[in-house]
C-alpha atoms as one frame of an Amber mdcrd trajectory, in Angstrom:
protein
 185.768  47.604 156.328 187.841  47.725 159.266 191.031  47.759 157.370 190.042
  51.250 156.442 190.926  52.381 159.854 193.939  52.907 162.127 193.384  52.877
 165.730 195.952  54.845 168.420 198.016  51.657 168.371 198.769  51.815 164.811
 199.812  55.456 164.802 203.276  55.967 164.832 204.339  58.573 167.456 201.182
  59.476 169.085 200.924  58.271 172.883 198.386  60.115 174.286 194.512  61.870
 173.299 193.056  65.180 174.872 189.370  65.462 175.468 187.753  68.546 175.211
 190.475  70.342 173.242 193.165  70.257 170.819 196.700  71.073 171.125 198.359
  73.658 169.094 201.669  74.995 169.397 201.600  73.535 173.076 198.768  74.908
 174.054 194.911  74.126 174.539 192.647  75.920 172.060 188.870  75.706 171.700
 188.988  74.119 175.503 185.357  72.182 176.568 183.547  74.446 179.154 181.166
  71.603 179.984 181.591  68.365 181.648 182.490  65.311 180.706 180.448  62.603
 182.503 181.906  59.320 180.613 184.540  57.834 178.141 184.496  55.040 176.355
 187.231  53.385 174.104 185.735  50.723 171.764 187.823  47.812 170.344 185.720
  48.190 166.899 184.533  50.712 164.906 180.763  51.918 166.160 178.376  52.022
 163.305 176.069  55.061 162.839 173.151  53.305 164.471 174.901  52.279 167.743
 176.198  55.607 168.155 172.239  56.927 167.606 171.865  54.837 170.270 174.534
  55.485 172.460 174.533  59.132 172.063 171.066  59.750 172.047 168.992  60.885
 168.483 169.848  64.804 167.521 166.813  66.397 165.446 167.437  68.781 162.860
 166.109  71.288 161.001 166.466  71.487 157.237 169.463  72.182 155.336 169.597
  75.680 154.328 172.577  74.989 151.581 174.141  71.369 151.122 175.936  69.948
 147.690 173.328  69.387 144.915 171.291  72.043 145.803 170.339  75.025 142.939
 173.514  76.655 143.568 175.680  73.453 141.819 177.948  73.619 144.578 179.144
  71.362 146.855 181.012  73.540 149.647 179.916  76.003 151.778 181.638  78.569
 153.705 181.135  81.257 155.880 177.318  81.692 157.008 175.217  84.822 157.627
 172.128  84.365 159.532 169.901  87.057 160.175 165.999  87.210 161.575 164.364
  90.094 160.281 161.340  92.450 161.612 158.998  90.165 160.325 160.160  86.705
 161.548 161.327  85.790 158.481 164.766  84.078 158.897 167.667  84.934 155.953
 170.544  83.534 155.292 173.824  83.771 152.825 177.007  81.698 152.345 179.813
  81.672 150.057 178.971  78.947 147.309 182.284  78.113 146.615 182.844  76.008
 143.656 186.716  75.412 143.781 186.560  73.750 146.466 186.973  75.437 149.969
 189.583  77.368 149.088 189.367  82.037 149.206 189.356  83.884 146.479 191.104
  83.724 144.340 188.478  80.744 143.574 185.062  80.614 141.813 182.510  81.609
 144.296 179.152  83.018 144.570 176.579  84.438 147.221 173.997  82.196 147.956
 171.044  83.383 149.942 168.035  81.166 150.851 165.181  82.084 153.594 162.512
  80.499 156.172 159.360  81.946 157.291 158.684  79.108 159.748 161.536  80.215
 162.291 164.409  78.327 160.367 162.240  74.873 159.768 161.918  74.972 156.292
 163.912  76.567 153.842 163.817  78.100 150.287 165.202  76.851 147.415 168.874
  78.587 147.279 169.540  81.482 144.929 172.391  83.771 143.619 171.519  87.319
 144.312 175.718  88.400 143.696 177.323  85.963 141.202 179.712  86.006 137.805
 179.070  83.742 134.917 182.948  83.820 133.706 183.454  79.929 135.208 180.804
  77.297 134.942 179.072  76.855 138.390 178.708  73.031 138.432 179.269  70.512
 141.474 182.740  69.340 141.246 184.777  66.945 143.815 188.131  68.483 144.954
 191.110  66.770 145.453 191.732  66.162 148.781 195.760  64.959 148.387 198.620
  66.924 149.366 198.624  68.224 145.995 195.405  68.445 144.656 194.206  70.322
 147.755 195.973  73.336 147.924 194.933  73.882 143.677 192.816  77.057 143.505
 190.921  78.483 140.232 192.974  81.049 138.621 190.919  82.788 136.326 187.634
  83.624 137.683 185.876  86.679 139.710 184.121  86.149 142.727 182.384  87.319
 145.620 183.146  86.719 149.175 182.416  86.897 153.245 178.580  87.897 152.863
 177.133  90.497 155.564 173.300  90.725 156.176 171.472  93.918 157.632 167.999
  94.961 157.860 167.176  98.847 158.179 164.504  98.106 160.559 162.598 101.403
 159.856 162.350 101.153 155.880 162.727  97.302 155.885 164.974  97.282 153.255
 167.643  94.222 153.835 170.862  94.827 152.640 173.361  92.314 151.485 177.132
  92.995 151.273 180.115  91.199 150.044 184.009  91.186 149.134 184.208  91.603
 145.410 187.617  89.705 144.085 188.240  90.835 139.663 189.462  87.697 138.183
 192.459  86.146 139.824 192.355  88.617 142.603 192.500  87.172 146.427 193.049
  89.146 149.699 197.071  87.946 149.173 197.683  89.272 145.020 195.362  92.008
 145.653 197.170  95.575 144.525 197.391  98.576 146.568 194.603 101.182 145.336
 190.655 101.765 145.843 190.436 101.295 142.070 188.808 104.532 141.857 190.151
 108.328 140.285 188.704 111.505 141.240 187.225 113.593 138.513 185.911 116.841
 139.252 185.177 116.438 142.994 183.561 112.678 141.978 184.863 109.426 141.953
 184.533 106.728 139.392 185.829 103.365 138.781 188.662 103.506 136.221 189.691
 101.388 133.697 192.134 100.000 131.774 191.486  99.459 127.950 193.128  96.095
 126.303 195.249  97.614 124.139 197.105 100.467 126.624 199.955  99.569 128.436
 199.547  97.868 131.505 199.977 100.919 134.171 197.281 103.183 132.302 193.682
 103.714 133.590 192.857 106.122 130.852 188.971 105.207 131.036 186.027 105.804
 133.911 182.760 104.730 134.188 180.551 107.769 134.551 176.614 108.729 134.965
 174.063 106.497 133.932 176.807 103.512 132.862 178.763 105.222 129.913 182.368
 104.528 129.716 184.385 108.146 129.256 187.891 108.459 127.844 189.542 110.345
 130.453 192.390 111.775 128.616 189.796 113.529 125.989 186.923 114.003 128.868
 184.453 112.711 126.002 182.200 109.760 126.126 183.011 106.897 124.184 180.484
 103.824 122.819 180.994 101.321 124.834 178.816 101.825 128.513 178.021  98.972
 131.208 174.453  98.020 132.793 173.354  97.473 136.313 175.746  94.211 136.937
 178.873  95.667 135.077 178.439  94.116 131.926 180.027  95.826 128.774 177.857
  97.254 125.750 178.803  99.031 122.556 176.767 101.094 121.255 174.007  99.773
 123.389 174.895  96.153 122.276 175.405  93.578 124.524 179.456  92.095 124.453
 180.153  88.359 124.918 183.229  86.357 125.722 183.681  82.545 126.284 182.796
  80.850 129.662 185.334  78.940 131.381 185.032  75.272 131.959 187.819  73.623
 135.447 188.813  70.080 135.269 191.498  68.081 136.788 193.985  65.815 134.913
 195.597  64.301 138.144 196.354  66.923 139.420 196.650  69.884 137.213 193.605
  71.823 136.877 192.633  72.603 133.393 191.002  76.066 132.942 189.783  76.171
 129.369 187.249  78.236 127.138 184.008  76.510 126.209 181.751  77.493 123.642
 178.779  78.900 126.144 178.994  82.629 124.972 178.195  85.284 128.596 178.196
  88.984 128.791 181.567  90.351 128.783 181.826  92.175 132.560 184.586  94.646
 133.474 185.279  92.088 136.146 186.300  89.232 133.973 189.668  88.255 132.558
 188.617  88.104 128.981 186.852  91.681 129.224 187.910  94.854 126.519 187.818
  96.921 129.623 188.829  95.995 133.105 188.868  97.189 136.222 191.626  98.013
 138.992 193.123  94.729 140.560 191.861  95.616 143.679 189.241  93.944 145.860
 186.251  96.286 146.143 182.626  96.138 148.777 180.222  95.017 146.573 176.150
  95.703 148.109 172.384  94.578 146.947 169.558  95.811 148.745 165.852  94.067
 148.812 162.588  95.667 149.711 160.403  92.073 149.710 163.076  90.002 151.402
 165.143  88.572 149.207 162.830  87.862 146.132 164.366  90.981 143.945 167.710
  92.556 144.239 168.837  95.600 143.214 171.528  96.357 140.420 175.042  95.409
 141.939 176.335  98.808 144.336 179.836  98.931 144.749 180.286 101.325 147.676
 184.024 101.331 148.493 184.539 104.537 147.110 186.137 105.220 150.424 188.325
 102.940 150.519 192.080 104.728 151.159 194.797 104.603 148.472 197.316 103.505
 150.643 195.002 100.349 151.159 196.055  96.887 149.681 192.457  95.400 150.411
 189.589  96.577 153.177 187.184  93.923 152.887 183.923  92.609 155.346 183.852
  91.093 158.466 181.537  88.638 157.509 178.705  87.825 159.017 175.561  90.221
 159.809 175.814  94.541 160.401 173.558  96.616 162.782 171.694  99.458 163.293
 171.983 101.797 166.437 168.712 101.959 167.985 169.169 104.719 170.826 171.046
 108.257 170.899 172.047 110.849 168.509 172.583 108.280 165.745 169.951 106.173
 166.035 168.727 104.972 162.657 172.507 104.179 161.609 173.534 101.489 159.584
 176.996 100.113 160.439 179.098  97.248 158.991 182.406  95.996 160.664 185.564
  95.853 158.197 189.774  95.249 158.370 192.197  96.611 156.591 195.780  95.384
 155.584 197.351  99.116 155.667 196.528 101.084 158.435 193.560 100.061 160.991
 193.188  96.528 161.486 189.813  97.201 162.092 187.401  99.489 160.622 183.675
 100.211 159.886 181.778 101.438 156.844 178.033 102.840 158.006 175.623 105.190
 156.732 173.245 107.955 157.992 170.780 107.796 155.650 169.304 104.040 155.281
 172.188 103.057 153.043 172.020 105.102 150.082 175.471 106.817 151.066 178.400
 105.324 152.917 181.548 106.386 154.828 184.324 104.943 156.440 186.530 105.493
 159.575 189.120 103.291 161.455 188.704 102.251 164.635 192.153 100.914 165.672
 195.981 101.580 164.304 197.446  97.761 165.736 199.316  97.038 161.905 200.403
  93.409 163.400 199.037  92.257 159.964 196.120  90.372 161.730 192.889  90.387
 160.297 190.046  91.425 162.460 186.880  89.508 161.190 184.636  91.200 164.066
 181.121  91.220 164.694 179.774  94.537 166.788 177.014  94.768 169.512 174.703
  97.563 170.613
């Protein structure tokens, strides 16, 4: 249907095209290093067969993640590809659900591998996900309005990282972990963590305390400690963060999105999940802070481990020190050969930091590697 086109002519304003670039703020970004052997302008629309033609036929591999897949969702963001000792390819994305949008949103980790070189893929899974929101492929607005709607309610988990400790194998996955509602902009100032006797535990706040008090921690072995009595209470959490009382498992209602125009309707269904310290509905909830959540795997990426969260470093003074997504490494040469090292930003002090470890991940530290507060992020990647 041609009439669902507008050609140059029509468009109001716009006298001119660039090739190999686009203009922004008068200037040429993401310029073509290559060259440009031909142009062609067309007086109708090309079909996807002449262009084939034209163009030449591009082969490609399999889809690693694509909309209707096992993860229910139908955008994708920010890949992590990583080929391990063994040949076997791994990769992770953000599932997000809410459409593209950050956190705050309902998103997931999916992870999916090859072991023909990146051919063939898995079938998708979701080593780091919450069950608060419904994971279900949903079509989002793409109007002026409708677009810029985000999920209010739901936890999520962000900007994957992939690293392989290439003398124990182990593969490590990291993300950004985002408590309900909480994005990289709402997120408070705080590592969501107190000190208690030269440790440090996640704290939490209780439903019925006022809204400033952290009177609770979560201690050895999962159990939930009243901080202002130093004496364990009932109520402990498992390997994921889900809540228990008295070694029963705590449910609240999952949360269903749907438009009406658009307004987007968050509302509670009657599919009971475990109640998680992350959730909005939870008895007990964590610090409004974004924390570094890891999972390690020694069979590559078949089992993961209970859910780490290993931003116990992160500095009070810090409104949110998340990943620079993408893959870590491990120094290979010198005194610290055998270290594990994973590239972060800040939005207090150093716009860019790393987190690594000396002893194949079971610890990890932190330490700033610049002091430029220009409030840019610093997504890098880092090289040996």
């Amino acid at each position: 249907d041609k009439e669902a086109f507008k050609f140059i002519s029509d468009i109001t304003g716009v006298d001119n095209i660039m090739l190999g670039g686009t203009l922004r703020q008068g200037q040429v970004a993401y310029p073509f290093e290559g060259t440009i052997n031909s142009v062609g302008v067309y007086q109708d629309v090309i079909s996807d067969d002449e262009l084939v033609q034209l163009t030449g036929q591009t082969t490609y591999a399999d889809n690693i993640f694509y909309a209707g897949d096992a993860t229910k969702s139908n955008y994708f963001r920010i890949p992590s590809l990583l080929t391990l000792d063994s040949g076997t390819v791994i990769a992770a994305a953000d599932a997000r659900y809410g459409g593209t949008h950050d956190s705050k949103s309902k998103i997931n980790t999916a992870f999916a591998k090859s072991t023909d070189g990146g051919n063939t893929w898995g079938e998708p899974t979701l080593p780091m996900k919450f069950d608060d929101y419904v994971v279900k492929n949903i079509d989002w607005p793409r109007d002026s309005v409708g677009k810029n709607v985000q999920i209010q309610g739901s936890a999520s988990y962000i900007d994957p990282v992939l690293l392989e400790d290439k003398s124990t194998h182990r593969v490590f996955l990291f993300a950004d972990l985002m408590p309900a509602g909480i994005g990289s902009s709402n997120a408070s100032v705080g590592s969501g963590f107190k000190e208690i006797n030269g440790k440090k535990y996640l704290k939490l706040h209780w439903k019925d305390d006022s809204s400033s008090d952290y009177n609770y921690s979560i201690r050895e072995n999962g159990i939930i400690y009243d901080d202002t009595t130093n004496a364990s209470t009932e109520y402990s959490v498992d390997g994921e963060y889900n809540l228990y009382k008295n070694g029963e498992a705590l449910t609240c209602k999952q949360y269903d999105y749907n438009f009406e125009g658009t307004s987007l309707l968050e509302t509670p269904t009657d599919t009971d999940v475990n109640m998680n310290v992350f959730y909005k509905d939870s008895m007990f909830k964590v610090f409004p802070t974004n924390y570094l959540a890891m999972k390690y795997s020694d069979d590559e990426g078949d089992n993961w481990s209970d859910l780490n969260i290993v931003s116990t470093f992160k500095p009070e003074e810090s409104k949110f020190l998340v990943l620079g997504p993408g893959i870590g490494k491990q120094i290979t040469t010198g005194e610290n050969a055998g270290r594990l090292i994973v590239p972060l930003y800040s939005k207090s002090s150093a716009e860019l930091g790393f987190m690594y470890s000396d002893d194949h991940g079971n610890s990890w530290n932190y330490v700033e590697a610049d002091h430029n507060t220009g409030g840019a992020t610093a997504e890098a990647q880092i090289v040996e």
